[in-house]
N, C-alpha and C positions, 0 to 999 in steps of 0.2 A: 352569561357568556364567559369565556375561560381566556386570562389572557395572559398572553405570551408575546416576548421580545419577537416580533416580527426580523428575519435579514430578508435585505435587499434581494429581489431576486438577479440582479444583475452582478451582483457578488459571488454568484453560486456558478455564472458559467466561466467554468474554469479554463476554455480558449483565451477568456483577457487577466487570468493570472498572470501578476510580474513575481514570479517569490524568487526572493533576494539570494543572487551565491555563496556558498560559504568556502572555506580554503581550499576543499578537497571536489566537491561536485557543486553543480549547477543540475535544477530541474529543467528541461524545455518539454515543447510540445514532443508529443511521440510523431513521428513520421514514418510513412508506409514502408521506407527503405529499414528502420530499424526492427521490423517484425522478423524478418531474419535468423538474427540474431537471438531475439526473443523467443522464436519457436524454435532453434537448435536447443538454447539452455532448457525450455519449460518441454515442450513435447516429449524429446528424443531422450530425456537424462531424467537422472533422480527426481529434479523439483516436480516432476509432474505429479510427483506420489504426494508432497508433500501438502497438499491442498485438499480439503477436505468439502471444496466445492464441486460442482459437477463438472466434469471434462468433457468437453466433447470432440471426437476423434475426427478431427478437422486438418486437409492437407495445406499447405502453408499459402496457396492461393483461394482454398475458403477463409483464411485468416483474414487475408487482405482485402475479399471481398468482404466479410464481416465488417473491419475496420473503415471500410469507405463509407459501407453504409449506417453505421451505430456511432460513430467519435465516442468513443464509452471515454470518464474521465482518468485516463492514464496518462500518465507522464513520463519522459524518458529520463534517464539518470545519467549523467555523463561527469565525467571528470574530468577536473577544470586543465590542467596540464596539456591532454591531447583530446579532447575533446568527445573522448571514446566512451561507447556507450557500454556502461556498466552493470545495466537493471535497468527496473520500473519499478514505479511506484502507483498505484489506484486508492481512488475516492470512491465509494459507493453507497449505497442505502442513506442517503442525504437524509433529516429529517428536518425540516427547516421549524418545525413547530416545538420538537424537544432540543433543537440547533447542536444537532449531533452528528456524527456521520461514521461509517468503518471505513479503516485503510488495509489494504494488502498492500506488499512487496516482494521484491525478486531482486535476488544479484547474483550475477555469473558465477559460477565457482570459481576461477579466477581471480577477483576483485573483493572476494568474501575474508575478513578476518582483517582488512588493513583503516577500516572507521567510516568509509565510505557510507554504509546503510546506516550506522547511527546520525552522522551528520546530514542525512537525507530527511530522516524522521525527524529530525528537533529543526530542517529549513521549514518543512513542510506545516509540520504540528503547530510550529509557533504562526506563520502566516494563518492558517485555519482557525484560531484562535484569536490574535488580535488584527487581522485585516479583514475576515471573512465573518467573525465572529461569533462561532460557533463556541458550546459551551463544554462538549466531550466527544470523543476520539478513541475510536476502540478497533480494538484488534482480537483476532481468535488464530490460533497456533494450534499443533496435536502438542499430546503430553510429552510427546518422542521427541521434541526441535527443541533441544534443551538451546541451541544456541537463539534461534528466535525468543523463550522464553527469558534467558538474560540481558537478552537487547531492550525488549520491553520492558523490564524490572531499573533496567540501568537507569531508563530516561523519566522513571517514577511511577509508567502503568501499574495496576493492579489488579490480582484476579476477583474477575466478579462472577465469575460461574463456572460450569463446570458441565457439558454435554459428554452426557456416557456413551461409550461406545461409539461414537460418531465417526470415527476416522480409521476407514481400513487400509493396513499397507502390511507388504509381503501376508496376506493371509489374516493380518490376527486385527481384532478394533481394539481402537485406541480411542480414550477420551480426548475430547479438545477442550480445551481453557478460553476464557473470554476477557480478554483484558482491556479496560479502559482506564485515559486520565483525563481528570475533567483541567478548565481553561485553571482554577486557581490553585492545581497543584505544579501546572507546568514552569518551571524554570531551565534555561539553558546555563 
């Protein structure tokens, strides 16, 4: 029998996450009234190209019925100042037997470029790490987000693969990059 650091599965549902704020944002639960916001940035603007998962062309009240009925684990981003919602950030493909997991993210164009998504990533990363205890954390980006690809490199990811062709936008494929850091490379 093969054995592995079992986590708790009370650990994994992330409605009783407390992750600690940092100077600039606070994670909290997402709420219905923020998909708004979220579906103007992601549906109607660039970010929607920039995801190389499947879309589905959903009007903003299948969203909400979605969201009632799924709680997928997203989280809302807010900045600590006014309380205003900035992004999201997701947990998905949990693997609680390799204690791994991928994260996506989104931030308004607006809100992009002034530290908010970095310091989202390293409240986040590090809670997942030493209170959830997971052992890696991985992200996938197209080759084209060079700024995704520096945010991930800053806080120490590294690529570990390389899907060709994966990601079409205006017309042409683009490969995606698969980036992970495991728990003992992470330092804040």
């Amino acid at each position: 029998m093969l054995s592995t650091l079992m986590i708790e599965s009370a650990k994994l549902n992330y409605e009783n996450w407390q992750i600690p704020e940092g100077s600039l944002v606070r994670l909290t639960h997402m709420q219905e009234e923020d998909l708004y916001f979220l579906y103007m940035w992601f549906m109607e603007s660039q970010e929607a190209r920039m995801t190389c998962k499947p879309i589905k062309n959903l009007s903003l009240e299948q969203w909400k019925q979605q969201f009632r009925e799924s709680k997928p684990c997203k989280l809302a981003v807010r900045r600590i100042t006014d309380n205003q919602l900035i992004g999201r950030i997701s947990c998905f493909n949990f693997n609680i037997r390799n204690r791994s997991v991928e994260i996506g993210y989104l931030t308004g164009s607006p809100y992009r470029g002034q530290g908010y998504t970095k310091q989202v990533l390293q409240l986040l990363i590090d809670y997942l790490f030493n209170t959830i205890g997971l052992n890696k954390v991985m992200a996938q980006t197209g080759a084209f987000n060079q700024a995704s690809i520096a945010l991930l490199t800053s806080l120490g990811f590294q690529q570990d693969g390389r899907l060709r062709q994966h990601h079409e936008l205006d017309g042409k494929l683009y490969d995606d990059f698969i980036f992970s850091i495991l728990a003992e490379e992470f330092c804040i």
